[in-house]
Legacy VTK file of the C-alpha trace (Angstrom):
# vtk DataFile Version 3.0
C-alpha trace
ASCII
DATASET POLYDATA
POINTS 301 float
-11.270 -0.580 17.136
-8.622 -3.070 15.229
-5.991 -0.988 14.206
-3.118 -3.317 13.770
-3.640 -6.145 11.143
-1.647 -9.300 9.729
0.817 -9.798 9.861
0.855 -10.553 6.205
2.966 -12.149 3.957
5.225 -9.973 1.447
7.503 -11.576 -1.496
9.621 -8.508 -0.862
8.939 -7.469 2.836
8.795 -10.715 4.602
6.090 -11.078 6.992
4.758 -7.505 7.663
2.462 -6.246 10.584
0.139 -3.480 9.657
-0.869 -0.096 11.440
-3.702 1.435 9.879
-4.049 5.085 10.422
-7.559 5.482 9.532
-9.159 2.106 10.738
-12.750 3.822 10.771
-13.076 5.835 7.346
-11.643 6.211 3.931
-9.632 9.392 4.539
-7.205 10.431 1.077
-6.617 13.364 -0.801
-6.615 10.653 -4.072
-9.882 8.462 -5.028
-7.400 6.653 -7.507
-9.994 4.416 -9.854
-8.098 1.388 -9.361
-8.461 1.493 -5.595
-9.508 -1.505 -3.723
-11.523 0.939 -1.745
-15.152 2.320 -2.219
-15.362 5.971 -3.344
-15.111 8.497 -0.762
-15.115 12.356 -1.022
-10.965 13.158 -1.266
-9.864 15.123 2.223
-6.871 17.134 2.638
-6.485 16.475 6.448
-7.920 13.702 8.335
-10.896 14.306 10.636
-11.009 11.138 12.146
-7.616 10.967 13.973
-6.446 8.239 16.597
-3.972 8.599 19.298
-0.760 7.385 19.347
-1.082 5.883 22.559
-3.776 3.771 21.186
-1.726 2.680 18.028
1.738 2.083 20.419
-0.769 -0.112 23.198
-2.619 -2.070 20.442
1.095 -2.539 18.822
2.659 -3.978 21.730
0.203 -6.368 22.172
0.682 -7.532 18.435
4.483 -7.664 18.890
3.750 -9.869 21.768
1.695 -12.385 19.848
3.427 -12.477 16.424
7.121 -12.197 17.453
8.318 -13.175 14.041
8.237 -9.840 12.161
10.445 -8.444 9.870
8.758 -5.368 8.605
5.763 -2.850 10.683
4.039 -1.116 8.079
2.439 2.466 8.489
-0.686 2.297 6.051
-4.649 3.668 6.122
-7.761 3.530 4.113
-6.536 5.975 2.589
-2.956 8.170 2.730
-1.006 7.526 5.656
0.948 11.080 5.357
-2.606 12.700 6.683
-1.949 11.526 9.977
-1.235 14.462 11.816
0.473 12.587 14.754
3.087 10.676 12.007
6.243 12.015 13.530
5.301 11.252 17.383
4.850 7.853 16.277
7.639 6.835 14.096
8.967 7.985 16.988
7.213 5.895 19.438
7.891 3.291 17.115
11.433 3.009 16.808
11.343 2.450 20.854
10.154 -0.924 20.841
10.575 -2.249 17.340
13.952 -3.759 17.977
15.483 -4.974 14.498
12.118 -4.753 12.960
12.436 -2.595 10.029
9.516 -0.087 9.331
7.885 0.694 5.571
5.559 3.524 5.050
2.651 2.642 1.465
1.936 6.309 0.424
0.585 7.515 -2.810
3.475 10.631 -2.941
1.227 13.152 -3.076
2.192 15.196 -0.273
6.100 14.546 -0.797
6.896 18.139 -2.288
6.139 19.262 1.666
9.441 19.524 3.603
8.204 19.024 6.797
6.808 15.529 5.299
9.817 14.921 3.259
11.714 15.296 7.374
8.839 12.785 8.562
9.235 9.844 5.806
13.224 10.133 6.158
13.100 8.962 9.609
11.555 5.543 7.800
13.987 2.895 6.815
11.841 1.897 3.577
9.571 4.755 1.696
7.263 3.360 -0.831
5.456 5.812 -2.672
3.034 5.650 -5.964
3.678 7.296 -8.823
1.323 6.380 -11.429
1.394 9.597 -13.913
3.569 12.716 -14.387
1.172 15.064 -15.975
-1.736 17.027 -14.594
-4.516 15.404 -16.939
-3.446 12.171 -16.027
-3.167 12.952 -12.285
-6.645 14.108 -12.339
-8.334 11.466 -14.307
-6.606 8.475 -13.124
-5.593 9.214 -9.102
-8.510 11.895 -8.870
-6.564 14.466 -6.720
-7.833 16.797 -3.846
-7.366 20.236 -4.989
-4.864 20.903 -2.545
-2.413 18.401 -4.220
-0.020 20.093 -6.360
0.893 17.900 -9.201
3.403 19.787 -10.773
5.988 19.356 -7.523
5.072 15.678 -7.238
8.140 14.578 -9.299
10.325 17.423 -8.008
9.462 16.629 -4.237
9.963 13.154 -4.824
13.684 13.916 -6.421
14.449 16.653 -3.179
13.817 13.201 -0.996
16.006 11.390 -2.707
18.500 13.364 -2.328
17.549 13.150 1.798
16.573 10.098 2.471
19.455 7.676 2.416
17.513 4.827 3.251
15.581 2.511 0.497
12.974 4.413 -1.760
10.817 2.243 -3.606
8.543 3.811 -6.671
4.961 1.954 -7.246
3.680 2.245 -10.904
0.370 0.741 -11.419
-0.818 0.940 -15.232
-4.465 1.283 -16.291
-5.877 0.558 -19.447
-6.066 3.160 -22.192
-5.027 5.611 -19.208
-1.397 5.489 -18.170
0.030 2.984 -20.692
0.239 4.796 -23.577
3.357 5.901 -24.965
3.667 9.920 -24.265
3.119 8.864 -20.332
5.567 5.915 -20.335
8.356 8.226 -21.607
7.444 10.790 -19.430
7.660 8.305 -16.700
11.240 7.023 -17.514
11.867 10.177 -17.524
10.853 10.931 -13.875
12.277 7.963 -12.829
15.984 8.803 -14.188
15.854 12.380 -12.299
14.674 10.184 -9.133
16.742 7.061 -9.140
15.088 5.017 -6.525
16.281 1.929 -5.143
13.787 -0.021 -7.293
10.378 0.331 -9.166
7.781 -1.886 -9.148
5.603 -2.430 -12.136
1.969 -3.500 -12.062
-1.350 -3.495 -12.890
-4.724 -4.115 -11.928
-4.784 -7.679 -9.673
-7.920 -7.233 -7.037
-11.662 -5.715 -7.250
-10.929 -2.361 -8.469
-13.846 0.408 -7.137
-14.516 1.649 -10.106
-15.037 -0.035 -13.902
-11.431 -0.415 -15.474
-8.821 -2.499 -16.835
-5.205 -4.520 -16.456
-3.371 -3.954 -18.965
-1.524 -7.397 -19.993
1.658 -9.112 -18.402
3.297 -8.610 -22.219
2.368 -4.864 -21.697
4.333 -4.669 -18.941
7.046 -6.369 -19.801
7.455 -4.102 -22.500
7.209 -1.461 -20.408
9.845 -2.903 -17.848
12.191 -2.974 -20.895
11.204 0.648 -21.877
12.897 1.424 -18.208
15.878 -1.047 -18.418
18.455 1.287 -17.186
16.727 1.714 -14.103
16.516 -0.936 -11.434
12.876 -2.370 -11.968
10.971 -5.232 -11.318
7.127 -6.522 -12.451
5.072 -7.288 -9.329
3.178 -10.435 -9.203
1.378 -12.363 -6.626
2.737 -13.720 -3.380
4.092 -17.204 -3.515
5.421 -17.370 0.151
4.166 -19.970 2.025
4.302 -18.997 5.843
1.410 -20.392 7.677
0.282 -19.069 11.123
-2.727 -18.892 13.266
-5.414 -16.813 13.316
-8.550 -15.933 15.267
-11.709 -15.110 13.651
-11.231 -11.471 14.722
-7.628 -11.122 12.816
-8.997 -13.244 10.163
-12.139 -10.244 9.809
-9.526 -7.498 10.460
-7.416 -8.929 7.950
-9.897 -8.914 5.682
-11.251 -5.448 6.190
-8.100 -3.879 4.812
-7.681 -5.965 1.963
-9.528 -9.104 0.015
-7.187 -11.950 0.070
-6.973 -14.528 -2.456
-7.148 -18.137 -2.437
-3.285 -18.477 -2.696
-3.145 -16.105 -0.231
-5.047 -18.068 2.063
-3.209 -21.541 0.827
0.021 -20.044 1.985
-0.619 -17.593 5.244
-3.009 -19.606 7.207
-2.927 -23.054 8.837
-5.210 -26.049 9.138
-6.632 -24.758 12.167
-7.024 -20.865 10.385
-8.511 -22.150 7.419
-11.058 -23.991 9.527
-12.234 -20.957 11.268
-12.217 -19.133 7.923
-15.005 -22.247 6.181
-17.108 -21.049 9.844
-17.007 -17.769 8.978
-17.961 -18.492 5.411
-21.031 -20.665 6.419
-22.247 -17.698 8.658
-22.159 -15.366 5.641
-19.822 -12.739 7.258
-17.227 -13.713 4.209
-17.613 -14.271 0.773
-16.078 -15.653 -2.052
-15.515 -13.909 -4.945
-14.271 -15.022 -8.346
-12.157 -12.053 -10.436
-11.223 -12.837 -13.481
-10.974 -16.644 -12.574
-9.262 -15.212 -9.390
-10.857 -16.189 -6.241
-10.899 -13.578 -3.569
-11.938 -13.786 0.053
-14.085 -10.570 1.076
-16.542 -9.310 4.095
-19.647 -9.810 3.081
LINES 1 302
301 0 1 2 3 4 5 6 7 8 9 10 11 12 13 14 15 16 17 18 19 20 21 22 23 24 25 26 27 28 29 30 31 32 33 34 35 36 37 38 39 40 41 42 43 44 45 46 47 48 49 50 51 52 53 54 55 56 57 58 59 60 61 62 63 64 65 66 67 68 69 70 71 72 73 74 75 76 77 78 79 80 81 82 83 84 85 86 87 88 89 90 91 92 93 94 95 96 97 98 99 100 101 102 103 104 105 106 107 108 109 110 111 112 113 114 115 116 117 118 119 120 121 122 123 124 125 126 127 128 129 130 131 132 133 134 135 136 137 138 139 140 141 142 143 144 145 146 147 148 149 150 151 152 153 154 155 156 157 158 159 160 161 162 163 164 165 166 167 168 169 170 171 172 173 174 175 176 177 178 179 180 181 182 183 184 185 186 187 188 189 190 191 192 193 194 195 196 197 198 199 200 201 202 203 204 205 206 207 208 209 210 211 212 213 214 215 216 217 218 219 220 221 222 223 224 225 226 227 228 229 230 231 232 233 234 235 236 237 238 239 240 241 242 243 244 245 246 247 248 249 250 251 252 253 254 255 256 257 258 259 260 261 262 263 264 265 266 267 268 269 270 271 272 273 274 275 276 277 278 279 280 281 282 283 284 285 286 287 288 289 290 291 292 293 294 295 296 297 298 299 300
């Protein structure tokens, strides 16, 4: 079971190793419509739980063979924060990562929790999604669980602020004709005044969604952007880093598993040698290419 991945390239990371938390299964308590995921049934607790001694084992291993990292990244198909183990292994981590800085991708969901809000402050950089403020759009866009209280989202997320003293990153991404209208936009820049993270990132729509729905445009969000000028914010676009390393055709699969990759990416994380084994793996069907909006991605077949 691959549960380390990459590492990857990150405009704002550097080059980040992965640890997925739920290698085998889609486990989340949102089925957000935009998710590069296939639709699963939303979970308040993960069933399907690994040990830490398998992540820590599988980790060393990865450290061993990619020493140039800069960030390890706690991630999942799905949300992270379900992992019932989280603290052990932050823990765990911090032993052998050295300088390596560690980043947790969570959708915020269960942030209002104190005894999560103690967990993510042990992390030097919190990234959490926060793609609506009221309940209608909550349900309709991220599709909570019912045990997710969106109502204390915002207030949970301004209680770790307040705690965490390390870098706090808010994720916006705007749908079509969902969140990027103008009531949820100021109610937005609203939230994000009372929170005052250390920077927001604005985006849309930029890989296979799961479900049938729509960017808005790179005007849109520039407008938004301005809409939020007093607050430190930037629009996310695609990686231009060019840092080229070697691959097998098992970390090129597991790479792929967690996330399509597109031709850029491709161009500017593997080498002559990767991208060989990649045009093998083409030929015997287990990838595909896919074109998205005149965007070629790299999938599993």
């Amino acid at each position: 079971m691959n549960i380390i991945f990459g590492p990857i390239p990150s405009r704002r990371f550097g080059m980040s190793l992965g640890i997925d938390l739920s290698p085998t299964s889609k486990q989340c308590n949102f089925d957000c419509l935009y998710c590069e995921l296939q639709y699963a049934k939303t979970v308040s607790k993960q069933t399907q739980v690994i040990s830490v001694e398998e992540i820590i084992s599988q980790l060393k291993t990865a450290l061993k063979n990619h020493p140039n990292i800069d960030v390890i990244t706690f991630t999942a198909n799905g949300e992270p924060s379900l992992y019932p183990h989280l603290e052990e292994l932050i823990d765990q981590v911090d032993k052998i990562k050295g300088d390596i800085k560690t980043l947790i991708l969570s959708n915020g969901a269960n942030i209002y929790h104190q005894d999560i809000q103690k967990v993510l402050s042990k992390i030097d950089i919190v990234k959490l999604s926060l793609d609506c403020t009221s309940e209608k759009c909550f349900k309709k866009l991220d599709r909570v669980n019912s045990s997710v209280d969106c109502s204390k989202i915002v207030d949970g997320m301004v209680e770790f602020r307040a705690l965490h003293k390390k870098q706090l990153i808010i994720e916006i991404l705007f749908v079509k004709n969902l969140n990027d209208n103008d009531t949820e936009i100021k109610q937005l820049h609203e939230a994000l005044q009372r929170v005052q993270p250390n920077r927001i990132d604005v985006g849309t729509i930029d890989r296979p969604p799961a479900y049938e729905v729509e960017a808005i445009s790179y005007e849109k969000l520039v407008s938004i952007a301005n809409i939020f000028s007093n607050l430190p914010v930037t629009i996310a676009h695609k990686n231009k880093i060019v840092n080229k390393q070697s691959y097998t055709k098992d970390e090129i699969l597991t790479l792929l598993a967690r996330r399509p990759l597109t031709k850029e990416d491709v161009e500017n994380i593997f080498d002559e040698k990767t991208i060989l084994e990649l045009n093998e793996l083409i030929k015997s069907d287990k990838i595909s290419a896919v074109n998205n909006n005149n965007v070629v991605f790299y999938k599993i077949s």
